[in-house]
C-alpha positions as CSV (number, residue, x, y, z in Angstrom):
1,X,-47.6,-14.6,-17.2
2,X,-49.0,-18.4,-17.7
3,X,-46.9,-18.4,-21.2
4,X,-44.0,-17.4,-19.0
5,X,-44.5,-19.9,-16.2
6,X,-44.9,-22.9,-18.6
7,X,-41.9,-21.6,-20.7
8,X,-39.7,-21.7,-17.6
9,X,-41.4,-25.2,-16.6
10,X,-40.4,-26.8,-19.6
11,X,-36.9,-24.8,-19.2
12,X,-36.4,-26.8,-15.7
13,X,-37.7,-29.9,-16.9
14,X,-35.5,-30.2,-19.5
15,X,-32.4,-28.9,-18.1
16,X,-32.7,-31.4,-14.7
17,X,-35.4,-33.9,-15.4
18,X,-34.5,-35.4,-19.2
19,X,-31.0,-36.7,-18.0
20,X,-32.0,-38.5,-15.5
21,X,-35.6,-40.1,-16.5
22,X,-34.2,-42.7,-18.1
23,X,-32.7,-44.5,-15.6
24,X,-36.2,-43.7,-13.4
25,X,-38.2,-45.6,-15.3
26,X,-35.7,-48.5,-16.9
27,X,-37.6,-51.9,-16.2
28,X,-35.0,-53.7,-14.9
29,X,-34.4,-54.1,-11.4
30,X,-32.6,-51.5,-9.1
31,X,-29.5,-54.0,-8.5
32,X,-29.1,-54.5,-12.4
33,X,-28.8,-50.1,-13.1
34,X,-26.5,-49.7,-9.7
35,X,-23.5,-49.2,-11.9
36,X,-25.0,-46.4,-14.1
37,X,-24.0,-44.0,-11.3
38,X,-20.3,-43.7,-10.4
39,X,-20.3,-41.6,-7.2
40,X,-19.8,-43.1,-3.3
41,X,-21.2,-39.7,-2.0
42,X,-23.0,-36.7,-2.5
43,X,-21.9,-34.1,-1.0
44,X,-24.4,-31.2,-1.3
45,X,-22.7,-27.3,0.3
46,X,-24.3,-24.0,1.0
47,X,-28.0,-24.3,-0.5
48,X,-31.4,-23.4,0.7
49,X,-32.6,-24.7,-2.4
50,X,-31.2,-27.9,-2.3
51,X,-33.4,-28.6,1.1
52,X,-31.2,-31.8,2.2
53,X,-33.7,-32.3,4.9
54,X,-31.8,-30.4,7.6
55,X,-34.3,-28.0,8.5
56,X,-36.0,-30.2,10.8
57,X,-32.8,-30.2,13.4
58,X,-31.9,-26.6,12.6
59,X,-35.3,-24.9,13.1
60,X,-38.1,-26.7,15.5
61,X,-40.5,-24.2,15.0
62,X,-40.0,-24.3,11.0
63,X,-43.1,-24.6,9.2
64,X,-41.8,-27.0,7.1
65,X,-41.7,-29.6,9.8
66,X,-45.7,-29.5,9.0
67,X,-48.1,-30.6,6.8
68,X,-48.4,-29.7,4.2
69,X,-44.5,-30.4,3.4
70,X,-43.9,-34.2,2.9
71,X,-47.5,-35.2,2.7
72,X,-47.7,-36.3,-0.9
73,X,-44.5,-38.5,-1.0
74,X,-43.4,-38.8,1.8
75,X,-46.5,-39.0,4.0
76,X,-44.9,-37.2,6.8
77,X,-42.9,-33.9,7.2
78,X,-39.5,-34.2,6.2
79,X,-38.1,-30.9,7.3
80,X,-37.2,-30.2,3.4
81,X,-39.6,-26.6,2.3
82,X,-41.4,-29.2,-0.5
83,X,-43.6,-31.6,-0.8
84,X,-41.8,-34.1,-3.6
85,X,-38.3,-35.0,-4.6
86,X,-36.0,-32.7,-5.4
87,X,-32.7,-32.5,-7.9
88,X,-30.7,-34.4,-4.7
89,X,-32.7,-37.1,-5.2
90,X,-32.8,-37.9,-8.7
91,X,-29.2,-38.3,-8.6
92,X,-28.8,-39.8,-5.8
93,X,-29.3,-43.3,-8.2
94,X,-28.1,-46.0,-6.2
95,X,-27.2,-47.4,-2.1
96,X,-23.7,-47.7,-3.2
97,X,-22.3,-44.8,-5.2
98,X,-18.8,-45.3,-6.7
99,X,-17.1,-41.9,-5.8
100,X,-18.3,-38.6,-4.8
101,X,-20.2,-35.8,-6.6
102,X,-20.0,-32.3,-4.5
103,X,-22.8,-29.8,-5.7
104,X,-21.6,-26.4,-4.8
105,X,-24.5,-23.4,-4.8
106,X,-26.4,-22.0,-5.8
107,X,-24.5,-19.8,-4.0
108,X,-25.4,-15.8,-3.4
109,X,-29.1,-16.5,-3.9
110,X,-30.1,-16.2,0.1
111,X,-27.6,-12.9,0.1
112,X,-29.5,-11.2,-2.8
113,X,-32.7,-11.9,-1.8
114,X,-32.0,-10.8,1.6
115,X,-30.8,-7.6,0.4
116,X,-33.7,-6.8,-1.9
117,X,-35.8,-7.8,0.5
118,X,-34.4,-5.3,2.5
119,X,-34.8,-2.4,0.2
120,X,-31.2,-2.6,-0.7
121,X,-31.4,-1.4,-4.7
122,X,-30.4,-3.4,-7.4
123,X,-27.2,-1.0,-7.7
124,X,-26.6,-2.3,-4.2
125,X,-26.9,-6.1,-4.9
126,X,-25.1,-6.0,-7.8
127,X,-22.3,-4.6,-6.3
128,X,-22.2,-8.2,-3.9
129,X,-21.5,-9.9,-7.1
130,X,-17.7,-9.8,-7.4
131,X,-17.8,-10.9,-3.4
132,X,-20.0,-13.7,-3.7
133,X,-18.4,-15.4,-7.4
134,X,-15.1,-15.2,-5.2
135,X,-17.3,-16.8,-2.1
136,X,-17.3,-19.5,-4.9
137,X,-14.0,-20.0,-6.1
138,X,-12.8,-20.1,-2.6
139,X,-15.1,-22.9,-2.4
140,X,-14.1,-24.7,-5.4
141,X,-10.8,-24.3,-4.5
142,X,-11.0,-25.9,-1.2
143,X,-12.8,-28.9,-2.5
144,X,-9.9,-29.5,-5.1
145,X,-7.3,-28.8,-2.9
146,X,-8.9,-31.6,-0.5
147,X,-9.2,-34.1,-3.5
148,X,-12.9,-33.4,-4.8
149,X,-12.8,-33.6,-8.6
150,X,-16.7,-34.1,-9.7
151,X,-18.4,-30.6,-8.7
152,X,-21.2,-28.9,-9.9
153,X,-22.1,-25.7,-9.9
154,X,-25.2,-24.6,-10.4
155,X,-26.3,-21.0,-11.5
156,X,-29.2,-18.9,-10.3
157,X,-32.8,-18.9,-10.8
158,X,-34.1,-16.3,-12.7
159,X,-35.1,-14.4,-9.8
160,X,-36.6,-11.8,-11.7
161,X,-39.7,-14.5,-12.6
162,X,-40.7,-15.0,-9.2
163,X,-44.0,-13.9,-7.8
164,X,-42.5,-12.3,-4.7
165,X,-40.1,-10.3,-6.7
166,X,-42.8,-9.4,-9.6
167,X,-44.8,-8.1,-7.0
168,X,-42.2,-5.8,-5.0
169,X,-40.3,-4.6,-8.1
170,X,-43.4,-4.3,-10.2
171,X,-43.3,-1.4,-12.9
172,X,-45.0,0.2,-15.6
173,X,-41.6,0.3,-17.8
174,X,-42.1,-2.3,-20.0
175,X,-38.6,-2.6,-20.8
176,X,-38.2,-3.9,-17.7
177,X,-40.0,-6.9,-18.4
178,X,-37.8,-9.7,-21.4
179,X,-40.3,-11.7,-22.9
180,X,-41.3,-14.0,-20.6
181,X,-42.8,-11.0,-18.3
182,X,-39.8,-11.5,-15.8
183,X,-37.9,-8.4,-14.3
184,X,-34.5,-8.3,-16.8
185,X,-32.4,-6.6,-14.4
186,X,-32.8,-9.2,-11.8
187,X,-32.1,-12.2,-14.0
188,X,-28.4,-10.3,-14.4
189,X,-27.6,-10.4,-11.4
């Protein structure tokens, strides 16, 4: 399991950290690198995991409006379910953003996991598939249609390597398991 979690740390790192470290840690001063990004906006839709900070308003009696969320970077509690930056923030690069960036997703995530946490099977979930990749497209399209032309998308986690779902879905089958020790058939969804 620990060869699994660093495999998928390094995974993460490399797949949202390397890009933008570079421009993190330049030496030159902030007004010098504010034309390395060319977005006016950020536009983040329809993501727990994005945690834009929201939480706060939505929920009063959230527990992330506590300690211990925000008290490492922020020194205060933020509303956001973590306790350092997130991907929003490391490419959010500048005051004044050229044109806008919309980050669409990860989308379906919430709907699975409420349905497995539900008991719903896997047969079950997989059948929401086809209704939430058009949930996306309708999205997408709506963004174009109104003018957006920078959008990412990002896919899911691999659900299958998280504690809470290694622990409910646990099984002696070893097939089950890839090679990391995470649930296969969850990762497909």
């Amino acid at each position: 399991m620990a060869y699994a979690k660093l495999n998928f740390e390094l995974v993460f790192f490399f797949l949202f950290h390397l890009p933008v470290l570079p421009s993190i840690f330049v030496a030159s001063p902030l007004k010098e690198n504010q034309h390395r990004c060319a977005f006016d906006a950020i536009f983040q839709l329809g993501d727990s995991t994005s945690d834009t900070d929201n939480l706060i308003q939505e929920d009063p009696s959230s527990s992330c409006i506590r300690f211990p969320y925000g008290e490492t970077f922020f020194k205060k509690p933020t509303g956001r379910c973590s306790d350092e930056l997130l991907i929003i923030d490391y490419i959010n690069c500048a005051h004044k953003l050229k044109s806008s960036l919309f980050i669409v997703g990860e989308v379906g995530s919430n709907d699975y996991t409420y349905a497995l946490l539900q008991d719903k099977t896997i047969e079950e979930v997989k059948a929401m598939v086809p209704e939430v990749k058009q949930a996306i497209n309708d999205v997408l399209k709506k963004i174009i249609d109104y003018g957006g032309r920078r959008v990412v998308v990002p896919g899911h986690f691999p659900n299958g390597c998280l504690p809470i779902y290694l622990t409910r879905f646990k099984t002696n089958d070893t097939t089950a398991y890839d090679e990391f020790q995470c649930l296969k058939e969850l990762n497909n969804l």
